[in-house]
MARVEX-841042 format. One record per residue (C-alpha): x, y, z; residue in one letter; residue number from 1. Coordinates in Angstrom, 1 decimal, decimal comma. Layout:
<marlos>
X:Y:Z:A:NUM .
...
</marlos>
This chain:
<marlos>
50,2:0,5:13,3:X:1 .
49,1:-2,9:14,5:X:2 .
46,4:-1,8:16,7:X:3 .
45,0:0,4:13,6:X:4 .
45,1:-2,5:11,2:X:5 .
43,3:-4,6:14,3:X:6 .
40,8:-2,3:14,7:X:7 .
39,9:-1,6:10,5:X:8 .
39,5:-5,7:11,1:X:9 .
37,6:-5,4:14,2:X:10 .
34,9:-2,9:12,1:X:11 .
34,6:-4,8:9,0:X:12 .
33,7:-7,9:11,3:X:13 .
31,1:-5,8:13,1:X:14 .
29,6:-4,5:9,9:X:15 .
29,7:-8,3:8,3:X:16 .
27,9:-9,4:11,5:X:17 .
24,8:-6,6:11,6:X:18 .
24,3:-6,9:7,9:X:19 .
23,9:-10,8:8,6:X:20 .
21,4:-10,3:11,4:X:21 .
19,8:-7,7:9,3:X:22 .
19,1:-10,3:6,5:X:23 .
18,2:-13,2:9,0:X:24 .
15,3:-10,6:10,2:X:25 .
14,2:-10,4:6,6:X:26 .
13,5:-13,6:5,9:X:27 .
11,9:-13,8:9,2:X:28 .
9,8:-11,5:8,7:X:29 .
9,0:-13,0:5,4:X:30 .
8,4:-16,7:6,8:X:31 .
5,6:-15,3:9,6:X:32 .
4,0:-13,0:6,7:X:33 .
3,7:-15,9:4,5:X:34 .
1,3:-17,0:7,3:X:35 .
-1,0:-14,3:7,5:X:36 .
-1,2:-13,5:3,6:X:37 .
-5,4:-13,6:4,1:X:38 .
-5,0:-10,6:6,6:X:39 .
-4,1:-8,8:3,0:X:40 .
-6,4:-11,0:1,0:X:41 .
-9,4:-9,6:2,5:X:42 .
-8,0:-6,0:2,8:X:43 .
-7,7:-5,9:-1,3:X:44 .
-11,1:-7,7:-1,1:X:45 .
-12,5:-5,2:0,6:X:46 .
-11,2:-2,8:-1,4:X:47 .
-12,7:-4,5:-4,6:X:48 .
-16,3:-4,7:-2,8:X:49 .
-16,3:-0,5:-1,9:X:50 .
-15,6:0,0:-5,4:X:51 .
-17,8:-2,3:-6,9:X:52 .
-20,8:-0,4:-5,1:X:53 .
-19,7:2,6:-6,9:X:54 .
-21,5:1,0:-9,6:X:55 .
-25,4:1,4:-7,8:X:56 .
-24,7:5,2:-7,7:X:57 .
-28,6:6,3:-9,4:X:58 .
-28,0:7,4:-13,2:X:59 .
-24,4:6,5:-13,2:X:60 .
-22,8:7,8:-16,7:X:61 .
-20,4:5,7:-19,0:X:62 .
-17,8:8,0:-18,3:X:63 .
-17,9:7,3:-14,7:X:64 .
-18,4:3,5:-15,2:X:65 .
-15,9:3,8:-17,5:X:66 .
-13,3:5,3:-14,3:X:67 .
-14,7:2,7:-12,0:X:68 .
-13,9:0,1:-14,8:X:69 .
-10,3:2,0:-14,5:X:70 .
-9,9:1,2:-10,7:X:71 .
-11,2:-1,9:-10,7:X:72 .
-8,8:-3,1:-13,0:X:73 .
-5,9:-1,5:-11,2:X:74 .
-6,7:-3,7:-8,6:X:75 .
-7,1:-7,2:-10,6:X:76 .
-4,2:-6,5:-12,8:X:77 .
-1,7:-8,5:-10,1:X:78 .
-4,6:-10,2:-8,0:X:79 .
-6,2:-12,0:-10,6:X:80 .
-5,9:-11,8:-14,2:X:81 .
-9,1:-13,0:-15,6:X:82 .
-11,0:-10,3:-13,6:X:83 .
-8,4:-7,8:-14,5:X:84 .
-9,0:-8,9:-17,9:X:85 .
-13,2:-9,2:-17,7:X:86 .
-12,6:-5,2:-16,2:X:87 .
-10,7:-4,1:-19,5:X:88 .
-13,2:-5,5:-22,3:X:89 .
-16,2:-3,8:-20,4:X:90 .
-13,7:-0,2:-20,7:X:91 .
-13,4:-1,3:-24,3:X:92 .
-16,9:-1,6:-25,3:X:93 .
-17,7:1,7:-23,5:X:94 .
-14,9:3,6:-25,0:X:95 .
-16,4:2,4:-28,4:X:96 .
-20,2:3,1:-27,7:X:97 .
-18,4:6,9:-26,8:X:98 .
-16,7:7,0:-30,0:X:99 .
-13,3:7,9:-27,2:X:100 .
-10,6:6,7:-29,1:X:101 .
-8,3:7,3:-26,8:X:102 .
-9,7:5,6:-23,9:X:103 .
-10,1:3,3:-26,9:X:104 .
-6,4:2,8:-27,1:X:105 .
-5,8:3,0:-23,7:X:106 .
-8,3:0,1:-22,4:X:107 .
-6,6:-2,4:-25,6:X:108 .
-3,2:-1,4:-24,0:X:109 .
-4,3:-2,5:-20,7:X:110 .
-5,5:-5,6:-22,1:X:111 .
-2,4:-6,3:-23,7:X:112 .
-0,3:-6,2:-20,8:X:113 .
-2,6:-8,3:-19,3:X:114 .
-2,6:-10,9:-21,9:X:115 .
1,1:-10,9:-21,8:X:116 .
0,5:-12,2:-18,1:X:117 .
-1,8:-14,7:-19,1:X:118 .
0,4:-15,9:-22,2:X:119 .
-2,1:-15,1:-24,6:X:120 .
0,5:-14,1:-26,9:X:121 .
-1,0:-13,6:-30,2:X:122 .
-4,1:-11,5:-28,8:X:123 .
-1,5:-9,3:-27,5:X:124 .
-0,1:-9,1:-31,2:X:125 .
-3,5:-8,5:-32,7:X:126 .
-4,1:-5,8:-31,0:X:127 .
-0,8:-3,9:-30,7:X:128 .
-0,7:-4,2:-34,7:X:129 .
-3,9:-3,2:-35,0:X:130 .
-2,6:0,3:-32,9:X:131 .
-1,2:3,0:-34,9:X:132 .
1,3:4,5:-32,6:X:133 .
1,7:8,1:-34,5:X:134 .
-1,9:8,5:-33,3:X:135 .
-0,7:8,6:-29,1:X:136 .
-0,1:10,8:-26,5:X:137 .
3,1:10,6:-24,9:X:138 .
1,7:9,0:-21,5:X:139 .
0,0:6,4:-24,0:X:140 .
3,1:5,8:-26,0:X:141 .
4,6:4,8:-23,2:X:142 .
2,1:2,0:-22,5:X:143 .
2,7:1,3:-26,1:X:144 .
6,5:0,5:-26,0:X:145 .
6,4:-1,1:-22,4:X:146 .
3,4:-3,6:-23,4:X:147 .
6,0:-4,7:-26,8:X:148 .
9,0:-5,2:-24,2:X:149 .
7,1:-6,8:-22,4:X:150 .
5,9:-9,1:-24,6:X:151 .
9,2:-10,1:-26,4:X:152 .
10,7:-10,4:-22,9:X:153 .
8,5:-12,9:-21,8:X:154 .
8,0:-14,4:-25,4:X:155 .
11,4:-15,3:-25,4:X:156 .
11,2:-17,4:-23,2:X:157 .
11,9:-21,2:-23,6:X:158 .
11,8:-20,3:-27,4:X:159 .
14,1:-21,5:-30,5:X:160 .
14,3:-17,9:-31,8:X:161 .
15,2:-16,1:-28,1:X:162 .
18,0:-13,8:-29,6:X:163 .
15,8:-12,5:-32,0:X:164 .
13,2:-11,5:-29,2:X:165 .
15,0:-10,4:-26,7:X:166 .
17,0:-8,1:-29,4:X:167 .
13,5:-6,9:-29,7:X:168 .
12,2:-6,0:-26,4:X:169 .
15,7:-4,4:-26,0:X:170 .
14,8:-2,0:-29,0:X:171 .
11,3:-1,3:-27,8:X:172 .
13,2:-0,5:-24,5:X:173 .
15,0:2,3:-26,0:X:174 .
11,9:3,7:-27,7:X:175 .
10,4:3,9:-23,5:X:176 .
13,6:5,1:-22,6:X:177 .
13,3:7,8:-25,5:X:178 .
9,8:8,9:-24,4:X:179 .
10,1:8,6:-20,7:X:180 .
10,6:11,5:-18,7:X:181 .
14,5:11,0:-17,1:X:182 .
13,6:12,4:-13,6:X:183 .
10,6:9,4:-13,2:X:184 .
11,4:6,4:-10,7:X:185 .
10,1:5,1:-14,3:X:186 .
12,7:6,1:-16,1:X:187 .
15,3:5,0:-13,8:X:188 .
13,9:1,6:-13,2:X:189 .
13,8:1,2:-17,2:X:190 .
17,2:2,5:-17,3:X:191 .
19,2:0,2:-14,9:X:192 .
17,6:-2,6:-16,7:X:193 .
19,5:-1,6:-19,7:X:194 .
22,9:-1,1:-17,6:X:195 .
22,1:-4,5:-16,2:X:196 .
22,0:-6,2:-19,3:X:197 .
25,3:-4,5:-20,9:X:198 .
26,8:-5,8:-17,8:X:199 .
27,4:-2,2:-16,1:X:200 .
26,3:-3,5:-12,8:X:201 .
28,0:-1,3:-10,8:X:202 .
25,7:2,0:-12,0:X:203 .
23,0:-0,2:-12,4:X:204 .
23,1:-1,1:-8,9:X:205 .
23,9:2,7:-7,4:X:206 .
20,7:3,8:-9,0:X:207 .
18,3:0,9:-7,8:X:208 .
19,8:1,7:-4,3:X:209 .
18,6:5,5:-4,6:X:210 .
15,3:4,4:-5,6:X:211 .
15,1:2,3:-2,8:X:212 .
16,4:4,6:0,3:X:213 .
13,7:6,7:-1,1:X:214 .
11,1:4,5:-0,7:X:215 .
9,8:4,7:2,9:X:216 .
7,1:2,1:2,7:X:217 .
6,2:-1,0:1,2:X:218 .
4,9:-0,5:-1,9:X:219 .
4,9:-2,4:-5,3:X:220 .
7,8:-0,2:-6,7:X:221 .
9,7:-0,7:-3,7:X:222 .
8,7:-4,8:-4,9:X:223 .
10,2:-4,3:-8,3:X:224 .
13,4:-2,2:-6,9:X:225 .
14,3:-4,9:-5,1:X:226 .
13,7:-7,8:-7,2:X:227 .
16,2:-5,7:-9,6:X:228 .
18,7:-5,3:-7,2:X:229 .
18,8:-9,2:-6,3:X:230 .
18,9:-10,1:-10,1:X:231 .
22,6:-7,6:-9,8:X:232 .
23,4:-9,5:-6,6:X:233 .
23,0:-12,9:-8,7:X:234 .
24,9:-12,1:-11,2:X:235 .
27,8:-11,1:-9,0:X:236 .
27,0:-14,3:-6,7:X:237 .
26,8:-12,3:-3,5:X:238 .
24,0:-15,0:-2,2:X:239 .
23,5:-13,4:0,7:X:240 .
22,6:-9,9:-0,5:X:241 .
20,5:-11,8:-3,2:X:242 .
18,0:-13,1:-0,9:X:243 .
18,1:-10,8:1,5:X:244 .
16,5:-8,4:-1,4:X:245 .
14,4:-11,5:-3,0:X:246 .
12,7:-11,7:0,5:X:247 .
12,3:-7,7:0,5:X:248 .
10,6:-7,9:-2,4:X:249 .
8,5:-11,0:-1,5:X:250 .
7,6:-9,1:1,7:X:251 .
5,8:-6,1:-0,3:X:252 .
4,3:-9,1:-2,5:X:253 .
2,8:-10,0:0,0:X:254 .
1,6:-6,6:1,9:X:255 .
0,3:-5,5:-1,5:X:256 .
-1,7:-8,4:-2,2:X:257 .
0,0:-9,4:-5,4:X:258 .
-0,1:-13,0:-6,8:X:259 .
1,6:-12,3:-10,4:X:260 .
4,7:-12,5:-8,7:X:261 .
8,6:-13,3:-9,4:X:262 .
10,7:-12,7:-6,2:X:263 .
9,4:-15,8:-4,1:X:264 .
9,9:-18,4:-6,8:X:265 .
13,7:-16,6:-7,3:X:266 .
14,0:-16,9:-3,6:X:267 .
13,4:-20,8:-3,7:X:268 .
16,2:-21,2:-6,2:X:269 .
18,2:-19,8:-3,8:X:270 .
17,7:-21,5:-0,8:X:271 .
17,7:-24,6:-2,6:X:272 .
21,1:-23,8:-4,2:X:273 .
22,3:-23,4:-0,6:X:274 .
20,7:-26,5:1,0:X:275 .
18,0:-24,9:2,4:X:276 .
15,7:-27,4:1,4:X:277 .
12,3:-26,9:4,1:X:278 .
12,2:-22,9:3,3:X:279 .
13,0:-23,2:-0,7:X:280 .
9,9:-26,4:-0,7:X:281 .
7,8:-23,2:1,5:X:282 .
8,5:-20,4:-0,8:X:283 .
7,9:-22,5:-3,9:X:284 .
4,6:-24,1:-2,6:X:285 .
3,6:-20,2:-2,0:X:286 .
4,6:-18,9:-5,2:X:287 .
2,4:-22,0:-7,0:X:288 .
-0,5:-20,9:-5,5:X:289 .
0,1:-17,5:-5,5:X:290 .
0,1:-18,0:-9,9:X:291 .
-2,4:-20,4:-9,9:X:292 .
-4,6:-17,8:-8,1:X:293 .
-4,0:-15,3:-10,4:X:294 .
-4,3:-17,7:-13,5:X:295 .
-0,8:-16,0:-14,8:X:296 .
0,0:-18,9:-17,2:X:297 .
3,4:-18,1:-17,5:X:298 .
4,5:-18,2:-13,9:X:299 .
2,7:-20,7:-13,2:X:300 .
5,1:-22,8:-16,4:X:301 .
8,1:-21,3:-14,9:X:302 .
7,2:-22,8:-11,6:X:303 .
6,1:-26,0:-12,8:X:304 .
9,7:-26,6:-13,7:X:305 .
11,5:-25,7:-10,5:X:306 .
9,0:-27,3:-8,1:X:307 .
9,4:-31,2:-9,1:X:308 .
12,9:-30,7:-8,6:X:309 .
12,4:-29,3:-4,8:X:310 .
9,9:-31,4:-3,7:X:311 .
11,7:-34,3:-4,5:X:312 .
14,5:-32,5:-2,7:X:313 .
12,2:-31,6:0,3:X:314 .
10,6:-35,4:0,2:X:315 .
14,4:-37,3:0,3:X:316 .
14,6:-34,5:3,3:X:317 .
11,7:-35,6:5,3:X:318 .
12,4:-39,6:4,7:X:319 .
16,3:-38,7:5,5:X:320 .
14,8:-37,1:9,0:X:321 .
12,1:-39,6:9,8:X:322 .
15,0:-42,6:9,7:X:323 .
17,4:-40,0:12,0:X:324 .
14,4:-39,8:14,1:X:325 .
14,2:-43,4:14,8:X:326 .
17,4:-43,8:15,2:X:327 .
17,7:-41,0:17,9:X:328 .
14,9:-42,0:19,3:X:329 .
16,3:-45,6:20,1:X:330 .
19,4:-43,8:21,6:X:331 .
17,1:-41,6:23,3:X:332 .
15,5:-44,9:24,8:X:333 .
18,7:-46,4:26,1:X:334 .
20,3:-43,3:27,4:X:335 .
16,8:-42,8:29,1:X:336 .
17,4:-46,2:31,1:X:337 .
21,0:-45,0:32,2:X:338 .
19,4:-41,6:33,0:X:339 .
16,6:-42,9:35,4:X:340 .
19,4:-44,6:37,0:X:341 .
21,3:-41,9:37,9:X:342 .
18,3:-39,8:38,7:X:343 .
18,1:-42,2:41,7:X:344 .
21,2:-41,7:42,7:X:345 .
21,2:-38,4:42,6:X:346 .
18,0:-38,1:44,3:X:347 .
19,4:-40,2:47,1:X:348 .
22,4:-37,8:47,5:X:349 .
20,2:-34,8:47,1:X:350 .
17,7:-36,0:50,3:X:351 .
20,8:-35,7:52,3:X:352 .
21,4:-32,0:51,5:X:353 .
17,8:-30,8:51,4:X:354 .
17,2:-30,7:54,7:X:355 .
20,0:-28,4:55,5:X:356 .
19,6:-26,2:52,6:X:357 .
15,8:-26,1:52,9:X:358 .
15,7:-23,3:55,6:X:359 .
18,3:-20,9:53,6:X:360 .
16,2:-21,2:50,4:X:361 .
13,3:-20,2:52,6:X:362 .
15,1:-17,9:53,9:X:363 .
16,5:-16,3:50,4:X:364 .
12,8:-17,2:49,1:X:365 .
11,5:-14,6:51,5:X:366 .
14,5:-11,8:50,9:X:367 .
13,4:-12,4:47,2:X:368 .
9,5:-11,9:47,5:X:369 .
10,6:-8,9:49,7:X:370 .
12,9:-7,3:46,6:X:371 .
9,9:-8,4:44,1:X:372 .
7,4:-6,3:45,7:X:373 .
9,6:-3,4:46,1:X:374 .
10,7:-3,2:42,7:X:375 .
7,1:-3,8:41,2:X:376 .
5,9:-0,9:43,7:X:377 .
8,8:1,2:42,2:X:378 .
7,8:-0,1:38,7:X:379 .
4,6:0,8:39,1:X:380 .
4,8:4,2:40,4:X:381 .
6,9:5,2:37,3:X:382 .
4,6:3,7:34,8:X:383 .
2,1:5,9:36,3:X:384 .
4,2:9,2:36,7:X:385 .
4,8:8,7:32,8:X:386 .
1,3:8,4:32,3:X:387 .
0,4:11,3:33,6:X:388 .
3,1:13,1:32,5:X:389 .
1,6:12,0:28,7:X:390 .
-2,0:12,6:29,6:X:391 .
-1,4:16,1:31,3:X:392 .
0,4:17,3:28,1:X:393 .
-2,3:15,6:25,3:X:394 .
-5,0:17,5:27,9:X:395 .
-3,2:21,0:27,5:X:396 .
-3,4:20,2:24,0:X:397 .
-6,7:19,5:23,9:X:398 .
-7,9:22,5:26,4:X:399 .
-6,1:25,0:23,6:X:400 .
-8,1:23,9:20,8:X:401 .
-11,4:23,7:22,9:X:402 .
-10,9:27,3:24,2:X:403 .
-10,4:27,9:20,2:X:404 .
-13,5:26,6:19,1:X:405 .
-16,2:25,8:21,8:X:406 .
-16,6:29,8:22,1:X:407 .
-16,5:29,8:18,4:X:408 .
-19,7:27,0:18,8:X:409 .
-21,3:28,8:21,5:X:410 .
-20,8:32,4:20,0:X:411 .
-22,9:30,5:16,6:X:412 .
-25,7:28,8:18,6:X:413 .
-25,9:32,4:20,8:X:414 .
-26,0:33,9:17,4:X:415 .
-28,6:31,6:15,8:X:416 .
-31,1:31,6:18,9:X:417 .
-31,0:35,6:18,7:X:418 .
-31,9:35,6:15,2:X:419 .
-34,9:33,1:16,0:X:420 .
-36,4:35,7:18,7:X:421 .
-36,3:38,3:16,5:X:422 .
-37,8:36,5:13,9:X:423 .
-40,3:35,3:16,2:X:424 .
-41,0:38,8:17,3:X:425 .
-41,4:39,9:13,7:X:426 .
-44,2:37,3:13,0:X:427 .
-45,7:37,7:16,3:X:428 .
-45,8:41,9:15,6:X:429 .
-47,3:41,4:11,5:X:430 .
-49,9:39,0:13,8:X:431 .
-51,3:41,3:16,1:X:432 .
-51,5:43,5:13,7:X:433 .
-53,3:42,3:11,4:X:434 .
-50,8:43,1:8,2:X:435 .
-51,8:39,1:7,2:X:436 .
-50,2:39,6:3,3:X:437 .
-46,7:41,0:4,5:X:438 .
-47,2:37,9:7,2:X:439 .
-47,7:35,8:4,9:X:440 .
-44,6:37,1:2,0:X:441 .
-42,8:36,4:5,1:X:442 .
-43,8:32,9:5,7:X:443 .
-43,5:32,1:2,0:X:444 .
-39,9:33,9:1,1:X:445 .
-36,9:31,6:1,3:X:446 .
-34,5:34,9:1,5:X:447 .
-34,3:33,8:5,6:X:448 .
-33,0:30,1:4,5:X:449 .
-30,9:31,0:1,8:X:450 .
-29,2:34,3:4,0:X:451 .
-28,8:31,8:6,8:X:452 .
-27,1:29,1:4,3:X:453 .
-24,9:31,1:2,7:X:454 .
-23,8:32,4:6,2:X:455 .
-23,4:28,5:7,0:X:456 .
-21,2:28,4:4,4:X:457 .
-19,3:31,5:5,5:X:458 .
-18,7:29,9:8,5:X:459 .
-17,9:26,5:7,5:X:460 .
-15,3:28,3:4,8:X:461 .
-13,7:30,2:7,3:X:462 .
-13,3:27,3:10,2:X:463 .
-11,8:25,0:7,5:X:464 .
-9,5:27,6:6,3:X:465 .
-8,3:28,0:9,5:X:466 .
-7,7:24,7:10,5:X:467 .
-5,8:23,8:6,8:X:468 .
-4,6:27,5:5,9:X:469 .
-3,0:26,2:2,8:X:470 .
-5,9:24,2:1,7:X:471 .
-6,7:25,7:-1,8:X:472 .
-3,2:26,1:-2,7:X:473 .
-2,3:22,7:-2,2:X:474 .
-5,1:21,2:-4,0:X:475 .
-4,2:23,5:-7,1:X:476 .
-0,8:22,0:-7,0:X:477 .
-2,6:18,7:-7,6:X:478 .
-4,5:20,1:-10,6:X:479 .
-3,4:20,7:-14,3:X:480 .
-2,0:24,5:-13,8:X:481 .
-4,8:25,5:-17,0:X:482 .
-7,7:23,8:-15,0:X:483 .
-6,5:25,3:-11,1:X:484 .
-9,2:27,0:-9,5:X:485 .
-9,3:30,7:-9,4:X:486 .
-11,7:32,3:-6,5:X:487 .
-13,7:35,4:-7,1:X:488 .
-12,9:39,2:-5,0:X:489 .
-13,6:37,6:-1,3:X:490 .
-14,8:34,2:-2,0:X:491 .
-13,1:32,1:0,1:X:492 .
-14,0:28,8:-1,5:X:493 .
-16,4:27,8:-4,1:X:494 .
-18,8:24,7:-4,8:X:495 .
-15,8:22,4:-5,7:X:496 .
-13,4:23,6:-3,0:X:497 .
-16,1:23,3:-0,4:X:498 .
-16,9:19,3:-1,9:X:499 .
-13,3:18,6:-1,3:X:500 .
-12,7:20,8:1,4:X:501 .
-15,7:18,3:3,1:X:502 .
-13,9:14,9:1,6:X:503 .
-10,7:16,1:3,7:X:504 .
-12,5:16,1:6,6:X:505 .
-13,7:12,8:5,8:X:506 .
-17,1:12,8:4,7:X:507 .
-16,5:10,8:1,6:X:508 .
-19,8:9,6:0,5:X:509 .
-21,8:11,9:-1,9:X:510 .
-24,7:11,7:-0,6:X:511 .
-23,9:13,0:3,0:X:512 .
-22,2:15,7:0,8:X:513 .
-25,3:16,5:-1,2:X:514 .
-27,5:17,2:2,0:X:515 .
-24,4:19,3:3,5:X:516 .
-24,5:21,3:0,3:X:517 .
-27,9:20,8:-1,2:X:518 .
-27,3:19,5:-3,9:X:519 .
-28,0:16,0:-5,8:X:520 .
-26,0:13,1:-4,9:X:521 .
-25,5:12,7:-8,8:X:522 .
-24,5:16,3:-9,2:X:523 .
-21,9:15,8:-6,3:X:524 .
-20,3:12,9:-8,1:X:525 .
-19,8:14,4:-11,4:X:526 .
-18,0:17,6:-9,7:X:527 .
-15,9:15,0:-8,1:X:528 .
-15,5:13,1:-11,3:X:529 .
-14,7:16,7:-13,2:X:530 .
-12,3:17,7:-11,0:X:531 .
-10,3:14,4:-10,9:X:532 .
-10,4:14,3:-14,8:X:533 .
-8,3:17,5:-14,6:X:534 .
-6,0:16,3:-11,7:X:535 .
-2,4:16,5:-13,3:X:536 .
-1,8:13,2:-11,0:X:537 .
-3,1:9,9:-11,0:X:538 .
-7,4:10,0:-10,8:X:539 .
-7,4:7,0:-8,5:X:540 .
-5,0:8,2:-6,8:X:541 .
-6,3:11,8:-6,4:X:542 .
-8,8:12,2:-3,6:X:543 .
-6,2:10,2:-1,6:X:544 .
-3,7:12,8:-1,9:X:545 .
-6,2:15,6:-0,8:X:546 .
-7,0:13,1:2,2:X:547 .
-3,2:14,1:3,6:X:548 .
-3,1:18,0:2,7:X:549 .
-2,5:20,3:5,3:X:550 .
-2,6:19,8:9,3:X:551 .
-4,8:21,2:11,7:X:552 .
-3,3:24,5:12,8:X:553 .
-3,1:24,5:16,7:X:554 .
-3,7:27,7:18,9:X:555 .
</marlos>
């Protein structure tokens, strides 16, 4: 019995010490990232550039200004808000000249939550009174009710009548809930929020966990799970699981490029609750610049009044160190004295040794070298066996799709260089003899060019099919199930497929699809634009998605 209670004890201890280390590496990880934050900077910049050219595209439509306006603003909305903002009015003004009103509604929504970020308060009224909210769609309704608990969330802030708002953005909060489909990571999110504030912590926290085991990467969800879960852990004052998750959250901050951020100024209160002065003055000094960046007005107000307090903190710190310093280093000074003393001494005593011990450390020396060598030889020979073990199979691999396909090439070119002769021969035989019209019907009919297209096309439909086998089924399963396509008695794909089927190969830019399929550049772009206005996911997120259908099949 005492053994069994020892070793329950013995696991508990075990599991206490590898969540520990778990959380040290966290904030490790978080500390060097915090270093490298322009790595992600200039990623998102990037990002923002590519789209931006979008807008040269020759005889670009409002509508498609309009979506680049979209994506554009996607990617200011938590970078920087005055872009984010600029992005929204230029949506407004062309949902007005198109007389859209529901990208009407939809571009003042974003514009909203945007001034909420900004603390532009009573723009953010204006406009939400100004919406009629009988006259959404669901998926805008629920812009609708998350931009007004939004705003009475943050409006409540530091304000004489807080009860009244927060009672507010709590009923607002049950109107999302209402309209929000239960099986979204929405949903959920909204949903523990409301358990965390009637103090069911316990349900609130199983959920947030699901939500987070099922995020794989580090994405701004995963960001916004975890800052929920370390608002749980802080109310239960487990501080360790609290900024463990804080730093988590920090961390996809960070990776995402997002400076309207909450979890690094939360992690500075911590670590300043717990003494950890030189981190929490690190964190806070990030998250200040990360708000001022991104003009958010009222992070930057909520950090204004933590970061006097822990700079003062981090200042007594530094003047508490520099007067250790000197006096350590006037110890350091007189043990120094005694030290070179006793260096002599030793040195002395050492001489009389050396001489004896000299020839069995050359000796060992030697036997050492000998081992070295042996052991790098033995090293090296298995480095290499495992190298060619790795090439040998990525070459069998790559032999069985070249047998596949170079035939397939060669069978073509074979093909193609046949048809020329003959071709040839044809001209060559209305030549000689004389039959110069039906020479010259020859010469001027495109039936050659258009046969040998659409037998391009043949061939490129049934090489693609082969290699992604599931290609048009999967792509329907990212469409609206009214506006799936539906190919004609042996058509394999049709002008849309094959536009997409050419994206997932890679070939992204129009107009290297336009010469591929003879068609405009402009006419390529409003097939791609048509066919992402009926995608039943996100449009910026579309082409991405058919970017990772399928896998090449190998023979």
């Amino acid at each position: 019995m005492k053994k069994a209670v020892f070793f329950i004890l013995l696991l508990f201890c075990i599991n206490g010490l590898f969540a520990n280390m778990s959380q040290d590496t966290t904030l490790l990880t978080l500390y060097k990232l915090m270093d490298h934050k322009d790595i992600y900077m200039t990623e998102k910049e990037e990002r923002i550039s590519e789209m931006k050219k979008m807008f040269k595209t020759p005889n670009i439509t409002s509508e498609q200004s309009y979506d680049i306006n979209l994506k554009l603003y996607n990617e200011y909305k938590t970078y920087i808000s005055d872009s984010a903002i600029h992005y929204a009015r230029e949506n407004t003004k062309i949902a007005d000249k198109l007389q859209h009103p529901v990208w009407t509604k939809e571009s003042r929504l974003d514009l909203v939550s945007l001034y909420i970020v900004a603390g532009m308060y009573i723009e953010a009224v204006d406009i939400l009174k100004a919406i009629n909210k009988k006259d959404l769609p669901d998926w805008l309704l629920v812009k609708y009710y998350d931009c007004n608990k939004q705003l009475y969330n943050y409006y409540s802030s530091n304000n004489p009548y807080t009860r009244i708002y927060i009672e507010k953005s709590r009923l607002y909060r049950d109107s999302l809930l209402n309209v929000l489909d239960k099986n979204t990571n929405h949903y959920k999110i909204v949903y523990a929020e409301k358990l965390y504030d009637e103090k069911r912590l316990n349900e609130a926290e199983q959920i947030l966990l699901k939500l987070l085991n099922q995020t794989k990467e580090d994405t701004h969800e995963k960001a916004v799970l975890a800052y929920a879960l370390a608002n749980i852990y802080k109310k239960e004052g487990n501080i360790g699981l609290e900024k463990h998750y804080y730093a988590v959250s920090a961390i996809c901050d960070i990776k995402n490029a997002i400076k309207e951020n909450a979890s690094m100024q939360a992690l500075a209160s911590v670590l300043y609750e717990i003494g950890d002065v030189d981190k929490a003055y690190v964190c806070i000094k990030s998250s200040m610049k990360d708000a001022m960046f991104c003009n958010a007005r009222l992070r930057t107000y909520e950090v204004s009044q933590i970061f006097p307090i822990i700079d003062s903190a981090y200042q007594e710190n530094t003047n508490r160190q520099k007067t250790e310093l000197q006096l350590f280093l006037i110890l350091v000074s007189i043990l120094s004295v005694f030290l070179i003393i006793a260096i002599i001494y030793v040195y002395r005593q050492m001489k009389r040794v050396a001489r004896i011990r000299k020839k069995l450390y050359q000796t060992n020396l030697k036997l050492k070298d000998l081992n070295s060598d042996l052991q790098s030889t033995i090293n090296q020979l298995n480095d290499v066996n495992r190298e060619l073990s790795t090439v040998n199979v990525e070459l069998s691999e790559a032999n069985q799709i070249k047998e596949a396909y170079i035939g397939h090439f060669l069978d073509l070119c074979s093909t193609y260089i046949d048809k020329l002769a003959k071709y040839q021969n044809t001209l060559n035989k209305k030549a000689v003899e004389k039959k110069l019209d039906e020479l010259y019907k020859m010469l001027k009919s495109n039936d050659m060019i258009n046969n040998e297209l659409k037998e391009l096309y043949e061939n490129f439909d049934n090489i693609f099919l082969h290699l992604y086998p599931n290609f048009v089924e999967e792509l329907n399963s990212l469409l609206q199930k009214e506006e799936r396509f539906v190919l004609k008695p042996n058509e394999l794909l049709n002008v849309e497929l094959r536009i997409f089927a050419l994206i997932r190969l890679g070939i992204t830019d129009s107009s290297r699809i336009a010469n591929f399929l003879h068609y405009s550049a402009n006419t390529i772009y409003s097939y791609r634009t048509r066919v992402r206005n009926k995608a039943a996911v996100p449009r910026e997120e579309f082409e991405n998605l058919v970017m990772k259908i399928g896998a090449i099949k190998k023979n």
